[in-house]
PDBQT receptor file of N, H, CA, C and O in Angstrom, charges set to zero:
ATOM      1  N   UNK A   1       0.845  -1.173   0.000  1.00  0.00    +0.000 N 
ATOM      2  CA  UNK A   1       0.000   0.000   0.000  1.00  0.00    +0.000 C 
ATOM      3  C   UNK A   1       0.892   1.238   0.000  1.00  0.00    +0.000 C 
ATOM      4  O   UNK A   1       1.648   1.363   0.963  1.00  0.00    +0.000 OA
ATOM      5  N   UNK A   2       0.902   2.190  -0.974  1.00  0.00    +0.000 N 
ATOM      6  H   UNK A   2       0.288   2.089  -1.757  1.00  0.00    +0.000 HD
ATOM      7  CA  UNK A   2       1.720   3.229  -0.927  1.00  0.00    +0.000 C 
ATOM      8  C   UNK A   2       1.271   4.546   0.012  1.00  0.00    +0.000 C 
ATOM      9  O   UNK A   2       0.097   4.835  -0.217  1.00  0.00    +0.000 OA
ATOM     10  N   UNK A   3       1.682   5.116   0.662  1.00  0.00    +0.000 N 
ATOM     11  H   UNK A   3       2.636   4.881   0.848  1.00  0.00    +0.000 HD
ATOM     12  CA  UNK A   3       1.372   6.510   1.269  1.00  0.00    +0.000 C 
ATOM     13  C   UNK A   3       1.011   7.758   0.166  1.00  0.00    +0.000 C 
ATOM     14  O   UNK A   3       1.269   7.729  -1.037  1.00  0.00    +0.000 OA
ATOM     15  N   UNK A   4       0.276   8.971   0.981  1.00  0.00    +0.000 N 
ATOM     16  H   UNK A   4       0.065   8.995   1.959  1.00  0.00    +0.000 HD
ATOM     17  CA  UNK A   4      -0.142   9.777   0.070  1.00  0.00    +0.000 C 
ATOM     18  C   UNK A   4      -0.217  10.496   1.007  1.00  0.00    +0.000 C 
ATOM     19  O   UNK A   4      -0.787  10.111   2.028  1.00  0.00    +0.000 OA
ATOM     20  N   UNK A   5       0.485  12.066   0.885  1.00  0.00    +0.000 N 
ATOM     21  H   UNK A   5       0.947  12.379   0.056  1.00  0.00    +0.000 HD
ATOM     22  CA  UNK A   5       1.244  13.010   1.848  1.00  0.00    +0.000 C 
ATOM     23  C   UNK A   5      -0.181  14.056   1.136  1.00  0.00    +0.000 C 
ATOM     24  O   UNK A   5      -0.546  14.297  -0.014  1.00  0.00    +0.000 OA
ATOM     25  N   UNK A   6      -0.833  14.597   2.957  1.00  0.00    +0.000 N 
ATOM     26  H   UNK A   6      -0.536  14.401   3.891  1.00  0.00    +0.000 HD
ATOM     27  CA  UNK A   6      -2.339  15.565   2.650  1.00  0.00    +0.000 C 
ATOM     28  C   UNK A   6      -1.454  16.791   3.306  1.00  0.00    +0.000 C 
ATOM     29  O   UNK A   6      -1.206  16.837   4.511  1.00  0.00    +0.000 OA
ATOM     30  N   UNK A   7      -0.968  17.873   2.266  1.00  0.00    +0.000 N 
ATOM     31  H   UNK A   7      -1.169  17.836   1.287  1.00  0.00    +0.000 HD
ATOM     32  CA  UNK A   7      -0.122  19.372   2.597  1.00  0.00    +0.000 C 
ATOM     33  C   UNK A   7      -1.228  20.284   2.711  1.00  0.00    +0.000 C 
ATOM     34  O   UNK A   7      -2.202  20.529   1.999  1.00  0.00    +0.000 OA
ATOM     35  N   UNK A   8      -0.991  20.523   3.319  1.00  0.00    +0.000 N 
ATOM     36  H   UNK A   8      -0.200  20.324   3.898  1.00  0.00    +0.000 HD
ATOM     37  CA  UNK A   8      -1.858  21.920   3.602  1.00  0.00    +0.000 C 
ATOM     38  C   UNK A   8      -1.049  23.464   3.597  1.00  0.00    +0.000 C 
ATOM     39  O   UNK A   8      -0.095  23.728   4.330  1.00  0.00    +0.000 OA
ATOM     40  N   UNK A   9      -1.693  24.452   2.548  1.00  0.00    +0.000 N 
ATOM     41  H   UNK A   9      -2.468  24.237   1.953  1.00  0.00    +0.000 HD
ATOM     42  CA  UNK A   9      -0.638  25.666   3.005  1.00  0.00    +0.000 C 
ATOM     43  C   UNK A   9       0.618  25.119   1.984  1.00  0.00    +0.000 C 
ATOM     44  O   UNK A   9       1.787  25.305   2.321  1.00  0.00    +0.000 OA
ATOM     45  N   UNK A  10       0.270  24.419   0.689  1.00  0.00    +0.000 N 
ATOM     46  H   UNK A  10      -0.679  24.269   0.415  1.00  0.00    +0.000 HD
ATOM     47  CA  UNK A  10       1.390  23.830   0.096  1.00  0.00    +0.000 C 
ATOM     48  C   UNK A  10       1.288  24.973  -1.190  1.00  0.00    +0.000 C 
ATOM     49  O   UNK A  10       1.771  24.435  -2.186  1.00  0.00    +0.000 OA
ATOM     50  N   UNK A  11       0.880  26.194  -1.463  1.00  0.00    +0.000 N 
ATOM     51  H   UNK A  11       0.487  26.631  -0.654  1.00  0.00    +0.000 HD
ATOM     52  CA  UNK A  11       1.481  27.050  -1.820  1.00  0.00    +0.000 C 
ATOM     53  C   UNK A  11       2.203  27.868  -1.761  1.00  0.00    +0.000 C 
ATOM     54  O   UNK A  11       2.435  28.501  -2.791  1.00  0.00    +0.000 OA
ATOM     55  N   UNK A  12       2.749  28.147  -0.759  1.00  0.00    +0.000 N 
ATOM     56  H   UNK A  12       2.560  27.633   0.077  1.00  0.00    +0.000 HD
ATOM     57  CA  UNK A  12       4.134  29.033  -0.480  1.00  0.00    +0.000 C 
ATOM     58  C   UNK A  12       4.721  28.219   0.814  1.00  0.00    +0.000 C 
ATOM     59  O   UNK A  12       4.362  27.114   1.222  1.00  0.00    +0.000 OA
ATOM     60  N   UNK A  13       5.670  29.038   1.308  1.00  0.00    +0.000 N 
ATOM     61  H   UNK A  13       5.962  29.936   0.976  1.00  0.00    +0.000 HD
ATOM     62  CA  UNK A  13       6.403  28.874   1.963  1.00  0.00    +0.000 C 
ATOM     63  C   UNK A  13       6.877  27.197   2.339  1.00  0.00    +0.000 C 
ATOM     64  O   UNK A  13       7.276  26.379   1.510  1.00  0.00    +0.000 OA
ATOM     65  N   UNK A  14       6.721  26.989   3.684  1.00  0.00    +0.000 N 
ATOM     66  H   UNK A  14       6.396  27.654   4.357  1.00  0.00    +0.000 HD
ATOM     67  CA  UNK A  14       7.169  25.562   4.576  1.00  0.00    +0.000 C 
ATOM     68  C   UNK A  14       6.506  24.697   3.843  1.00  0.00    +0.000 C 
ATOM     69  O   UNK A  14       7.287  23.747   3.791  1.00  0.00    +0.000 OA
ATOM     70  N   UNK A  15       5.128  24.275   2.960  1.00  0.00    +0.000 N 
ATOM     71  H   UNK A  15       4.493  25.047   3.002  1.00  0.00    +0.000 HD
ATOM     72  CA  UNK A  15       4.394  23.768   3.063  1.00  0.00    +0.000 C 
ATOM     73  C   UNK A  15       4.876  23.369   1.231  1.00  0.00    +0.000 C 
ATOM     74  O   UNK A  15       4.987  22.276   0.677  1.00  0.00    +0.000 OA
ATOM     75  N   UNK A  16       5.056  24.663   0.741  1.00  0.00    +0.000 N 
ATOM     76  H   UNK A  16       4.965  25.552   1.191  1.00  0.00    +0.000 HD
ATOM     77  CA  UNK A  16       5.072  24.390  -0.786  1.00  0.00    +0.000 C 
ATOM     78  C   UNK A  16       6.641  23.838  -0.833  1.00  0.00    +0.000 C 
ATOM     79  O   UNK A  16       6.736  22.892  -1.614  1.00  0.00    +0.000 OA
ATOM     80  N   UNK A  17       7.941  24.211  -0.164  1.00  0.00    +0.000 N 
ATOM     81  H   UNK A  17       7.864  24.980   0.470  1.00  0.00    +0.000 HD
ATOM     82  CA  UNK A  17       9.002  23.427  -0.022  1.00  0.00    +0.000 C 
ATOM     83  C   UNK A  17       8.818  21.324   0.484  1.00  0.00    +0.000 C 
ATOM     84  O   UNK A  17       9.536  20.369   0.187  1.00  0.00    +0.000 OA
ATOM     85  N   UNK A  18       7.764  21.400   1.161  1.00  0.00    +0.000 N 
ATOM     86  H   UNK A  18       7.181  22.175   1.402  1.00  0.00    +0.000 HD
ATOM     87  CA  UNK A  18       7.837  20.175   1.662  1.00  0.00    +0.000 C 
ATOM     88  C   UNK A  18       6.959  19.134   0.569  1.00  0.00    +0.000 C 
ATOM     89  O   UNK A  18       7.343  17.978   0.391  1.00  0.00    +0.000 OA
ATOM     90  N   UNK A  19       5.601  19.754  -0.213  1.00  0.00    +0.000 N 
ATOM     91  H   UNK A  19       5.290  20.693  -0.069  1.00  0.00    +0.000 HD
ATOM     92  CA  UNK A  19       5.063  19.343  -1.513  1.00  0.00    +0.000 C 
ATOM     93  C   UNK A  19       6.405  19.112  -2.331  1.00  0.00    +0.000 C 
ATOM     94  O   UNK A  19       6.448  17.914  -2.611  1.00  0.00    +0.000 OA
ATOM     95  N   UNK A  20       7.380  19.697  -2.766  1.00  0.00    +0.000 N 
ATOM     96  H   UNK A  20       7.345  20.670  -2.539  1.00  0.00    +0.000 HD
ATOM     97  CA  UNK A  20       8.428  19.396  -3.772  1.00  0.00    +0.000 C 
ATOM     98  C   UNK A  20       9.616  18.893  -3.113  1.00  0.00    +0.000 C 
ATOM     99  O   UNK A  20      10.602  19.030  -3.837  1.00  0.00    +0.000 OA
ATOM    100  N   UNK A  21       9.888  18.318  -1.908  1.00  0.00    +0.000 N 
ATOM    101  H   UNK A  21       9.088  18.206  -1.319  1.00  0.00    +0.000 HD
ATOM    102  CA  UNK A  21      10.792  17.704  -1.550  1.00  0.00    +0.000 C 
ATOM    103  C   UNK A  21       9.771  16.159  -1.965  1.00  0.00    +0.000 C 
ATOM    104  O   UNK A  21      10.331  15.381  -2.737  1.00  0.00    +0.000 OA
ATOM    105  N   UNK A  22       8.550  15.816  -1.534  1.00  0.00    +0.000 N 
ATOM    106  H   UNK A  22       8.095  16.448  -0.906  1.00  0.00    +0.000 HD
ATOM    107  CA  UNK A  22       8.026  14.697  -1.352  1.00  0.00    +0.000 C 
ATOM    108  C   UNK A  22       8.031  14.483  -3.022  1.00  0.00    +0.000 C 
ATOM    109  O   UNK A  22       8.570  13.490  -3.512  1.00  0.00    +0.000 OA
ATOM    110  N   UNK A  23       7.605  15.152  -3.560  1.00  0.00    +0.000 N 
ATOM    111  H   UNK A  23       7.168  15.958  -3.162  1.00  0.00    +0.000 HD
ATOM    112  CA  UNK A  23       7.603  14.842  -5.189  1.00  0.00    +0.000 C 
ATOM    113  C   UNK A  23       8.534  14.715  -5.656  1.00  0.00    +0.000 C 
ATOM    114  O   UNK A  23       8.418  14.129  -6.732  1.00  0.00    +0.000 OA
ATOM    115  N   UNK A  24       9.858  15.067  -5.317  1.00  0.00    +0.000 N 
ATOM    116  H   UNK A  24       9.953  15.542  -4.442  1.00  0.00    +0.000 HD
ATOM    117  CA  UNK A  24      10.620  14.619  -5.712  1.00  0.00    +0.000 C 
ATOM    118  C   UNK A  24      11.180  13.232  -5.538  1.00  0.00    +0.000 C 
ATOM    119  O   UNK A  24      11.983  12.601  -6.226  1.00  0.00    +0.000 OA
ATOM    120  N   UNK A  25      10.660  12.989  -4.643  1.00  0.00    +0.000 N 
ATOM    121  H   UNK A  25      10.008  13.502  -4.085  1.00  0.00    +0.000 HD
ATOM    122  CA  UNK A  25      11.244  11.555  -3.969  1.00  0.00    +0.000 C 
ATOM    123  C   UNK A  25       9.840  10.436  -4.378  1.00  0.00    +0.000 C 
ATOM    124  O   UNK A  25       9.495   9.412  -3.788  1.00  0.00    +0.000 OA
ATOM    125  N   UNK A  26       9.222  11.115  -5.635  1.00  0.00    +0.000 N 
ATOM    126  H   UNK A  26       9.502  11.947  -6.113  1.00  0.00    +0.000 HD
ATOM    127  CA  UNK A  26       8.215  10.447  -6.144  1.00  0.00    +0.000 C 
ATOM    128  C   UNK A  26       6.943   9.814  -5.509  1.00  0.00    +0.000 C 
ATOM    129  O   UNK A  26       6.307   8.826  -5.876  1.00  0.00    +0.000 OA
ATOM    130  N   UNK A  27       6.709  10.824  -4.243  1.00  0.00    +0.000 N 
ATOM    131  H   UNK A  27       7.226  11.626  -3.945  1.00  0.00    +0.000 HD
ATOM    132  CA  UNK A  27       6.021  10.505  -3.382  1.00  0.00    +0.000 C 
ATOM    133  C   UNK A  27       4.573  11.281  -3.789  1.00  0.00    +0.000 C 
ATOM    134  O   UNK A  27       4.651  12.320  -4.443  1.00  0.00    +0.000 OA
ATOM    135  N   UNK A  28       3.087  10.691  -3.339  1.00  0.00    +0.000 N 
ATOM    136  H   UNK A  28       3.024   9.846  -2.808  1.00  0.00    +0.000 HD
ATOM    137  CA  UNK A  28       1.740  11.100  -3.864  1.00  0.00    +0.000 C 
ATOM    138  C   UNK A  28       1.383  12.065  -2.934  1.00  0.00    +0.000 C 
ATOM    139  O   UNK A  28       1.603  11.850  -1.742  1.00  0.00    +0.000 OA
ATOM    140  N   UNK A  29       0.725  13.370  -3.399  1.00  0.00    +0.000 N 
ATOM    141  H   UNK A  29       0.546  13.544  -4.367  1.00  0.00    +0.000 HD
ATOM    142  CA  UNK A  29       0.795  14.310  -2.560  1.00  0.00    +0.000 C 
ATOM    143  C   UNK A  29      -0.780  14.940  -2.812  1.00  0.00    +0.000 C 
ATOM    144  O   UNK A  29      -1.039  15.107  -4.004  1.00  0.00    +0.000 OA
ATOM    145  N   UNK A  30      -1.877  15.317  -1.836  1.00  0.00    +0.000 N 
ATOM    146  H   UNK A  30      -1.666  15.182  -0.868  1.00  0.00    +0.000 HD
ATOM    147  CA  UNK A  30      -2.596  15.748  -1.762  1.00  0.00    +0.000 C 
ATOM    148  C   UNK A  30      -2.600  17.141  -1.663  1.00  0.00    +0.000 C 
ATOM    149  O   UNK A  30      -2.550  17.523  -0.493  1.00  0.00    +0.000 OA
ATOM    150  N   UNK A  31      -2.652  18.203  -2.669  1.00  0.00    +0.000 N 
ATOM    151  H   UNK A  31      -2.692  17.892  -3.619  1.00  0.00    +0.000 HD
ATOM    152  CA  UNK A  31      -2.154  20.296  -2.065  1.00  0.00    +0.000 C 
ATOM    153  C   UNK A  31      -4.259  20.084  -1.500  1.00  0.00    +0.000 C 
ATOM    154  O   UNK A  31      -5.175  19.561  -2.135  1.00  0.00    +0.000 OA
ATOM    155  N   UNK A  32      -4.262  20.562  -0.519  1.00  0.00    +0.000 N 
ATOM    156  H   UNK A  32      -3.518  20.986  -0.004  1.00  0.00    +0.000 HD
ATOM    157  CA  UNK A  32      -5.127  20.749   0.377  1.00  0.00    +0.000 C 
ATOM    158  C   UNK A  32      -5.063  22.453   0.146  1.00  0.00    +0.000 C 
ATOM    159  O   UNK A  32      -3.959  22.984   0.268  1.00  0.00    +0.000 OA
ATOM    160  N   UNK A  33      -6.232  23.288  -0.183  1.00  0.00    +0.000 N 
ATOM    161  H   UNK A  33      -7.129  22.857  -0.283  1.00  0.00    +0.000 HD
ATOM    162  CA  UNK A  33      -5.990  24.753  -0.655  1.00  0.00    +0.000 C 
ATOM    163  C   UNK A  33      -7.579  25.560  -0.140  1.00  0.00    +0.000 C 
ATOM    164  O   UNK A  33      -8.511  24.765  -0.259  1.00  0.00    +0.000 OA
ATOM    165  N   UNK A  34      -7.900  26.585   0.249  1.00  0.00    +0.000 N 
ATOM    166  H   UNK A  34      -7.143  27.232   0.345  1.00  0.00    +0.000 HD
ATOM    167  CA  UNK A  34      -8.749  27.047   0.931  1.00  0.00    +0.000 C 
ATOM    168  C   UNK A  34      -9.367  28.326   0.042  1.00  0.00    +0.000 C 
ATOM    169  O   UNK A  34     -10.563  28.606  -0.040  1.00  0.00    +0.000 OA
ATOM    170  N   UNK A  35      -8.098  29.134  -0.694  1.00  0.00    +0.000 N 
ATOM    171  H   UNK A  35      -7.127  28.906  -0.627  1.00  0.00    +0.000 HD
ATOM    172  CA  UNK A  35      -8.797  30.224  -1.354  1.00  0.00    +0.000 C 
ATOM    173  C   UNK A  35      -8.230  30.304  -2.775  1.00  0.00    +0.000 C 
ATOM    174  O   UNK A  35      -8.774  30.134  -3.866  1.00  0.00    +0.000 OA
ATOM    175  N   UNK A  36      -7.003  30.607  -2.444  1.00  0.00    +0.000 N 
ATOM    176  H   UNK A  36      -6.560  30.746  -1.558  1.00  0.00    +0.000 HD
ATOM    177  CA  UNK A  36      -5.968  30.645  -3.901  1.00  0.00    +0.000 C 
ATOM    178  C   UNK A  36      -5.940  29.242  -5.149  1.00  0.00    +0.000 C 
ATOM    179  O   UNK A  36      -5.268  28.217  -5.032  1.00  0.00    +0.000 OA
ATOM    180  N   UNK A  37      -6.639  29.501  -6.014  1.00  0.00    +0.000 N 
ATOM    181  H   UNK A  37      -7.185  30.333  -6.110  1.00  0.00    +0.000 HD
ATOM    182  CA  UNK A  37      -6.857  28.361  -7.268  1.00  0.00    +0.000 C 
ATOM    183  C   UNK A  37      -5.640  28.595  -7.770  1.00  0.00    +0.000 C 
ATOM    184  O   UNK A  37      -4.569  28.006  -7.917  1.00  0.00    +0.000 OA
ATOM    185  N   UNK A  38      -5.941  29.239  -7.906  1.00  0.00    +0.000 N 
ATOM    186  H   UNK A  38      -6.811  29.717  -7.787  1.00  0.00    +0.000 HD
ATOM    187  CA  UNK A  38      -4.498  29.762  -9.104  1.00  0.00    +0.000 C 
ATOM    188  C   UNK A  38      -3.036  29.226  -8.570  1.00  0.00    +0.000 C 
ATOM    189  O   UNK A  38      -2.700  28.164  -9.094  1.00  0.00    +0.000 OA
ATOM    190  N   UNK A  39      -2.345  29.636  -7.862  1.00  0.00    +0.000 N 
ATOM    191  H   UNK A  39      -2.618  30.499  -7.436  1.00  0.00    +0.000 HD
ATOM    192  CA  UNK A  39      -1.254  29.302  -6.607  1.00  0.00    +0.000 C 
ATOM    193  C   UNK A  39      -1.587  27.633  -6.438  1.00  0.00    +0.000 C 
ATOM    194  O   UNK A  39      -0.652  26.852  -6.612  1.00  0.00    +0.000 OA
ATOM    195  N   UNK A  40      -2.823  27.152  -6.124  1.00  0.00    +0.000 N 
ATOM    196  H   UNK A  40      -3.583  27.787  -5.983  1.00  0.00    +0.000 HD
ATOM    197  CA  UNK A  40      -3.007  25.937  -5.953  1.00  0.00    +0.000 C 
ATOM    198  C   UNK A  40      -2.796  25.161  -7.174  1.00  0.00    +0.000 C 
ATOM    199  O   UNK A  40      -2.289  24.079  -6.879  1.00  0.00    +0.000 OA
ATOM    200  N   UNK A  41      -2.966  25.278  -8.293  1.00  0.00    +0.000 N 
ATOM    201  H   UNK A  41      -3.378  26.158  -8.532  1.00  0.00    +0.000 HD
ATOM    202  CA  UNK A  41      -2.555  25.162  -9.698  1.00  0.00    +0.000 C 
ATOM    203  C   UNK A  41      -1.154  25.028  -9.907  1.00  0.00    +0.000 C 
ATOM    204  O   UNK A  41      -0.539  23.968 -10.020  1.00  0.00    +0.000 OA
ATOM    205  N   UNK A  42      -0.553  26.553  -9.964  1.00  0.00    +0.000 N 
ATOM    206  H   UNK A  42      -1.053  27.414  -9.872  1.00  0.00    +0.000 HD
ATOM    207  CA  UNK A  42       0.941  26.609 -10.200  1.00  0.00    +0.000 C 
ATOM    208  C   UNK A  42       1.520  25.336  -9.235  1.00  0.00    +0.000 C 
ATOM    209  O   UNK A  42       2.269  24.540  -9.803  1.00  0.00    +0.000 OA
ATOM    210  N   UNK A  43       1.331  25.199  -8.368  1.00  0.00    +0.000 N 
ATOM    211  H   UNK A  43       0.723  25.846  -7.907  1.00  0.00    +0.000 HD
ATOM    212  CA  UNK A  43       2.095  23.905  -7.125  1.00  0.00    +0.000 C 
ATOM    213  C   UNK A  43       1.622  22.604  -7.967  1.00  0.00    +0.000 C 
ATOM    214  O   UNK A  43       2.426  21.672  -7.924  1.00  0.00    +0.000 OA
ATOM    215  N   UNK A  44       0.246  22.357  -8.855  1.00  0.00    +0.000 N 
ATOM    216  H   UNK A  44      -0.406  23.114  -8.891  1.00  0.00    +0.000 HD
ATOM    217  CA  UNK A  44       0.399  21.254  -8.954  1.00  0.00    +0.000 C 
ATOM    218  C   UNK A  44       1.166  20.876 -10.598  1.00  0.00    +0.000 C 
ATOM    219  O   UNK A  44       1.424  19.743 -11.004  1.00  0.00    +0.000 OA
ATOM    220  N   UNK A  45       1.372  21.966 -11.215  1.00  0.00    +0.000 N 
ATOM    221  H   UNK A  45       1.162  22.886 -10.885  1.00  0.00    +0.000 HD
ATOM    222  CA  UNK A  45       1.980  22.092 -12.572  1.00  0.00    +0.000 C 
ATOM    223  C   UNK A  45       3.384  22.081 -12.339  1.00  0.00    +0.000 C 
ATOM    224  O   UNK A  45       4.151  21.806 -13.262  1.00  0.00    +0.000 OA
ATOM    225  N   UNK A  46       3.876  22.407 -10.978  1.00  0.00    +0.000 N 
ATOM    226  H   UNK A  46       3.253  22.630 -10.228  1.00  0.00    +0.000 HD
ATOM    227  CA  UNK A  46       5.172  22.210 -10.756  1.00  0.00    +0.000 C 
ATOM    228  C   UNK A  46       5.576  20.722 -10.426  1.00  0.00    +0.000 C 
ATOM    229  O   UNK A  46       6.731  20.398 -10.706  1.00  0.00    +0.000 OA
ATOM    230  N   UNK A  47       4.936  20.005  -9.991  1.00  0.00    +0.000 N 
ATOM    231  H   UNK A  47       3.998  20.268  -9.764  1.00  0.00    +0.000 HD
ATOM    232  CA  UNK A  47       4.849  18.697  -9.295  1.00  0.00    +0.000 C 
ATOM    233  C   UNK A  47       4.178  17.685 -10.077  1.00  0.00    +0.000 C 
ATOM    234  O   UNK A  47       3.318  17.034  -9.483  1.00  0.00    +0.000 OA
ATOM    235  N   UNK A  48       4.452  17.359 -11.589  1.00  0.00    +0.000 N 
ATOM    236  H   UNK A  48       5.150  17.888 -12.072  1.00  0.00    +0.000 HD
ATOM    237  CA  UNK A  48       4.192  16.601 -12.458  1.00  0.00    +0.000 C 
ATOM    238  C   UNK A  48       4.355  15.238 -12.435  1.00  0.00    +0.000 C 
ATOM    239  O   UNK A  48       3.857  14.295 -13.051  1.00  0.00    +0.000 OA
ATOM    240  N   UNK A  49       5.457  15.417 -11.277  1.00  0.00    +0.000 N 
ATOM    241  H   UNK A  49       5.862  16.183 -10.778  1.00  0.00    +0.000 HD
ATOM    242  CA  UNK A  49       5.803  13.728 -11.391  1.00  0.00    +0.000 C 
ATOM    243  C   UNK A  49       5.316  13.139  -9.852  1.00  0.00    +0.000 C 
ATOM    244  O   UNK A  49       5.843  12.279  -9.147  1.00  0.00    +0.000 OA
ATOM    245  N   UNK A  50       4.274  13.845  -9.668  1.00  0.00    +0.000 N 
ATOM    246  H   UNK A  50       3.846  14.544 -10.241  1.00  0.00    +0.000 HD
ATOM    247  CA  UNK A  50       3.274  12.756  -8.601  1.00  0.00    +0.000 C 
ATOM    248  C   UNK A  50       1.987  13.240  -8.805  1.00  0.00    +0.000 C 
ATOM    249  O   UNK A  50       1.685  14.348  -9.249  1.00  0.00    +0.000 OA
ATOM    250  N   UNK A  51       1.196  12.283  -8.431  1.00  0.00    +0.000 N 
ATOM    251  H   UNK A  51       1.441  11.383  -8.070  1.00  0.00    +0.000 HD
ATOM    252  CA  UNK A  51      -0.476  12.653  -8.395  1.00  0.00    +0.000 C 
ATOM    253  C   UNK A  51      -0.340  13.778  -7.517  1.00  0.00    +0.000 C 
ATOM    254  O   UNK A  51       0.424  13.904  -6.559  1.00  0.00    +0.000 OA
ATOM    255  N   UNK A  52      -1.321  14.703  -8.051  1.00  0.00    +0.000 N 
ATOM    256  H   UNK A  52      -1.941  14.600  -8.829  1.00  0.00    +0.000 HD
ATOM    257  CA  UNK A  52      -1.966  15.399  -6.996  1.00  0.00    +0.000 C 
ATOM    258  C   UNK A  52      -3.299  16.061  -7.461  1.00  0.00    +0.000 C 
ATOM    259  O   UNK A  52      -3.691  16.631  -8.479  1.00  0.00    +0.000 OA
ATOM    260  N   UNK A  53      -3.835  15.706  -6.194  1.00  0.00    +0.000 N 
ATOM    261  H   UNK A  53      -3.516  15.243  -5.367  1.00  0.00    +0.000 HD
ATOM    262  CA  UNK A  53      -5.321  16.309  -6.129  1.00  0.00    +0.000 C 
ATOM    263  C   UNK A  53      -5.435  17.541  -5.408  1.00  0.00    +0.000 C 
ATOM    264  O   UNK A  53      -4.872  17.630  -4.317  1.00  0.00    +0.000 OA
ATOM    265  N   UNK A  54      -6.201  18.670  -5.952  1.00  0.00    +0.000 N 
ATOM    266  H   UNK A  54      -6.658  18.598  -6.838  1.00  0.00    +0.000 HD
ATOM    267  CA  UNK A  54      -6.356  19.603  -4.645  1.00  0.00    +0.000 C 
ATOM    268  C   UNK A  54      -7.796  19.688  -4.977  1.00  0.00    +0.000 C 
ATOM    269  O   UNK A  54      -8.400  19.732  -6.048  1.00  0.00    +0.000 OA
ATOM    270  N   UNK A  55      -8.296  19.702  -3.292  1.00  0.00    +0.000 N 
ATOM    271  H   UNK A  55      -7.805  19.666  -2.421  1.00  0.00    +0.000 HD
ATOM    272  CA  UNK A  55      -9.895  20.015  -3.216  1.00  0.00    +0.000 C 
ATOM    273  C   UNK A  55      -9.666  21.579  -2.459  1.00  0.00    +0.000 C 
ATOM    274  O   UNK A  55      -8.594  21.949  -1.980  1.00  0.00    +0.000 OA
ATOM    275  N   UNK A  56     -10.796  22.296  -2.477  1.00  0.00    +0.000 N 
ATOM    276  H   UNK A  56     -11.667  21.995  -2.866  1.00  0.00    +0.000 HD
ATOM    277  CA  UNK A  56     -11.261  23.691  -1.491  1.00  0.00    +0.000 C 
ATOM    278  C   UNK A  56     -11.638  23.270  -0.383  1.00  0.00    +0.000 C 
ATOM    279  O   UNK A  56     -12.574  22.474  -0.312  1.00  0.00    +0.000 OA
ATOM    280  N   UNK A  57     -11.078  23.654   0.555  1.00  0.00    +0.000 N 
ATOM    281  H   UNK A  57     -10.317  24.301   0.497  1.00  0.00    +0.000 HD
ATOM    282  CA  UNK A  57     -11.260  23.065   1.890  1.00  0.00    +0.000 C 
ATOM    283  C   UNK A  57     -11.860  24.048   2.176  1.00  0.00    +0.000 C 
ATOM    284  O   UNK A  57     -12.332  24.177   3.305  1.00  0.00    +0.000 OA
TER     285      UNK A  57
């Protein structure tokens, strides 16, 4: 069963560094996002090489 990392706050700062450390290490990453689409977007266009889903929390 593989893991799947739920970031929250994974558009900037601590949160968007720790989304692209895990993707890099080809790990599945949930961006968890509240207002910013757009920003929530750019994070997942950066992070191509893992799933990611973001819902509006």
């Amino acid at each position: 069963m593989s893991k799947i990392a739920l970031i929250t706050g994974a558009n900037r700062g601590l949160g968007h560094n720790t989304a692209l450390s895990i993707a890099r290490q080809n790990g599945d990453i949930i961006v968890a996002y509240r207002r910013n689409t757009t920003q929530a977007e750019a994070v997942g266009a950066e992070i191509r090489t893992s799933t990611v889903i973001s819902e509006k929390l």
